[in-house]
Each structure stands twice: as C-alpha cells, then as structure tokens.
BAVO-80801 format. One record per residue (C-alpha): residue in one letter; x, y, z. Coordinates in steps of 0.25 Angstrom, whole numbers, plus 5000, padded with zeros to 4 digits. Example, Ala and Ser with C-alpha at 12.3 -4.5 7.8 and 13.67 -1.06 7.14 Angstrom:
residues 2
A504949825031S505549965029
END
This chain:
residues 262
X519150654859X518550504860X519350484873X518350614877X517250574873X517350424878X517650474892X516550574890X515650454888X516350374900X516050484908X514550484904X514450344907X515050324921X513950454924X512850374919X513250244927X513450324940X511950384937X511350254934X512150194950X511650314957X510350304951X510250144954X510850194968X509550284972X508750184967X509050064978X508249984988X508949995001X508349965015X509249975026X509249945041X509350025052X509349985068X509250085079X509350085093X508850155103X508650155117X507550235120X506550175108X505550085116X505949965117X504549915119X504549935102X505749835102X505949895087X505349965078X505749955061X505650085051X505750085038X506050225033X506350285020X506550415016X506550495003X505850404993X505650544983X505450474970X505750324972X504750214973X504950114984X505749984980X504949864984X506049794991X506449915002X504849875006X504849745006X506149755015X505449845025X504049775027X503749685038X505249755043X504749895046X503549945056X503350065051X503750165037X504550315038X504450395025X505850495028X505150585020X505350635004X504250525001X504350594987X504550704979X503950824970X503650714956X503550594963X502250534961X501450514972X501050364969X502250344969X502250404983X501250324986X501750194981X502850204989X502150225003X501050114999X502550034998X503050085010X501750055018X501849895015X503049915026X502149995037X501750115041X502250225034X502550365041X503050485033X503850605035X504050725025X505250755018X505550875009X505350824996X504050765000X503550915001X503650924987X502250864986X501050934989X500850895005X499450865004X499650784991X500850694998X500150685012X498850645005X499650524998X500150485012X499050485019X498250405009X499350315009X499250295026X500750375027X500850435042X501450575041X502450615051X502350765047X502850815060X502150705068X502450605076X501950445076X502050365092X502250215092X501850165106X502350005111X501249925119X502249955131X502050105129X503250145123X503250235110X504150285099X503850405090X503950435074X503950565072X503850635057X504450785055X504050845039X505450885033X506450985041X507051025028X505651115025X505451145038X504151075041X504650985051X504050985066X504850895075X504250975087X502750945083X503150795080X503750785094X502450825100X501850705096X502850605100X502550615115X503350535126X503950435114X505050355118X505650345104X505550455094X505950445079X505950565070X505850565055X506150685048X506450685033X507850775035X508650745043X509250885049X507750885057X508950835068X509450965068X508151025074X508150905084X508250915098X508750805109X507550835117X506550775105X507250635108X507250595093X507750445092X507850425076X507650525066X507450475052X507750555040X508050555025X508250665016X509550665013X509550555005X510950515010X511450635001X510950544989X512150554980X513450564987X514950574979X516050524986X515250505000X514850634999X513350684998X512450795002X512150735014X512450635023X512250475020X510950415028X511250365042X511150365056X511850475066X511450515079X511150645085X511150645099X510250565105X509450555089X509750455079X509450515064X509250425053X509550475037X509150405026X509650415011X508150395007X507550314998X507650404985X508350524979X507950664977X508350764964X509150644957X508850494958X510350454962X510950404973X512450394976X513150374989X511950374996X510850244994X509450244996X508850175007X507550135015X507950105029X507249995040X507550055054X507449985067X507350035080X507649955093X507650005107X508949995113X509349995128X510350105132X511850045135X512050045152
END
C-alpha cells in the first residue's frame, strides 16, 4: 500500500513540475529574425524592417521584446487576436501605447478579437492612433516612384474578410504584402492577385504539442507558388496558458529586394 501511495504522490509531483515548465514556457520573451528576399520589391526602398506580432490575448507585453524592436523596425503589424473576451481593455491599451514607442502600428482582426463589442475595441484603437486594415489597403511610395502595398483582411475563419475590396486599393503596386489573421486565407488566393508575403498567426504553432505532434503545424515559412506565407506561434495562449513544443515569439522581418538569377 505505501509503495502505492508514494507513487501516487510521485505521479502528482512530476504533473505539477510539467505544469509549472509549460506554464514558464508560454510565458517567454522571444524575438526572432527573419530575412526575405525578393526580386520584384523595389529596390529604390533598399529594405524595409517589420515587427509583427500576433495573438497577444491576455498577456501584457515584456519590456525587453520592445526595447529589441525600437530604432530596428519601421513600422508595427498586429496579426490580429489583440485580445480576448475578459481581458481588460487597459491592458489592451497599455500594450499598444508599448507597441507604438517601436512605430506605427497597423492592425488586423482576428477571431477572438470579435469577442469584444466592435465599436468598443475600435474606439480604443482609434483613440490610441492604431491604423485599421479592416479589409483596406496602406501604399508606401519611394522618391523614385516605386511603391509597395500592406494590405489588412478581417478574419477568414468568421467570414468577414474581403481580399477582393482590399485589392481595389492597392492600385499598380509593385510589391504587395497581405496580413491576414488565419492563415487558410491562401486557400481562396489567386496567382493573378500577385501576393508577395502573407503574414498570419492563429495557430499558435499548435500551442501544446506531445511528441512533435500538435493541432497544427509549427510557425514558419512555405511557399505557394509564386507566394511566400508566413505563420507565427503568437505571442500568447488561448483557453489554457501553457505552452509545449511550440514557444512564443515576436518576430523582426526584413525585406530586401533581390535581382533574379541570369
């Protein structure tokens, strides 16, 4: 009976200590670097530096990813799921005041960010100088005439995106990058659109994966055709606030034009 009960209690204690390493798991600070390549961004930009993040939902920013990012990055993407239904909206708001000391900060819905009332959460955005790309599209031009284009969808999973009505708005771009929240918006993508980079997070890398194994894929890079799709794990965690297999992470992204091989 005591050898029972002592391995009852062993058995206890390892599930607590695997608890506590998934839980100090979700809970890092990681900002990795990523370089692209491609040969029709203009190369009058020379290179342009992003910092994206995606899937905050209820943590609050860690001083240090920021302090990486500013005077690195040009310009903020929020992937979308900002938050979640419980999450406070200061600290929402502290978050983006955070994020803002980088650059400009652009944001795209995700699912769970529906879980606030709309008016409410674009209301705090606005007030906080937040450029929405609900369905919309932003145009960087060079002094040499050149441009590239950030264009926003709201979230494929719901339904509400509009890739056509963002592409109305790009115009003759020479560069187009698309974030969309999900990253299955590649399934309704069409060659013609001449997509460059999409970047997406939702997924959160599949957040808890046994043996290599997880709901969905890791984060990374894969190419579709002529597209390049980017998937983040996300910042934070949705339903349980572990992590296993899959870390958190903010990401810096630069993008250099590249002349095609003879």
């Amino acid at each position: 009976m005591i050898y029972v009960l002592v391995g009852f209690v062993l058995l206890v204690l390892a599930g607590i200590a695997i608890i506590l390493h998934m839980r100090k798991i979700a809970n890092e600070n990681h900002v990795k670097y990523e370089m692209f390549y491609f040969p029709n961004f203009p190369a009058s930009f020379r290179e342009i530096t992003l910092f994206f993040i995606s899937d905050i939902h209820r943590r609050s920013i860690d001083d240090s990813v920021i302090n990486e990012a500013v005077d690195v990055a040009e310009i903020v993407i929020i992937g979308g799921d900002l938050l979640e239904k419980g999450v406070k909206l200061e600290k929402t708001r502290e978050n983006l005041r955070k994020l803002k000391k980088i650059g400009p900060v652009y944001f795209v819905w995700g699912n769970n960010d529906y879980e606030i009332d709309r008016d409410v959460l674009e209301t705090l955005l606005l007030d906080e100088d937040i450029i929405l790309l609900n369905n919309k599209a932003i145009t960087f031009q060079s002094a040499d005439g050149e441009s590239w284009s950030l264009l926003g969808i709201e979230d494929y999973s719901l339904e509400y995106d509009d890739l056509e009505k963002a592409l109305e708005q790009v115009g003759n771009s020479d560069f187009k990058i698309l974030v969309s929240h999900n990253p299955k918006i590649v399934e309704k993508m069409e060659e013609k659109e001449q997509i460059s980079l999409v970047l997406s997070g939702h997924t959160h890398g599949g957040q808890i994966r046994i043996l290599g194994f997880g709901p969905y894929e890791l984060g990374g890079t894969k190419v579709v055709g002529n597209t390049t799709i980017f998937v983040s794990n996300g910042y934070g965690t949705t339903s349980i606030p572990l992590r296993l297999g899959a870390h958190p992470e903010t990401h810096i992204i630069k993008i250099q034009h590249k002349q095609m091989d003879n």
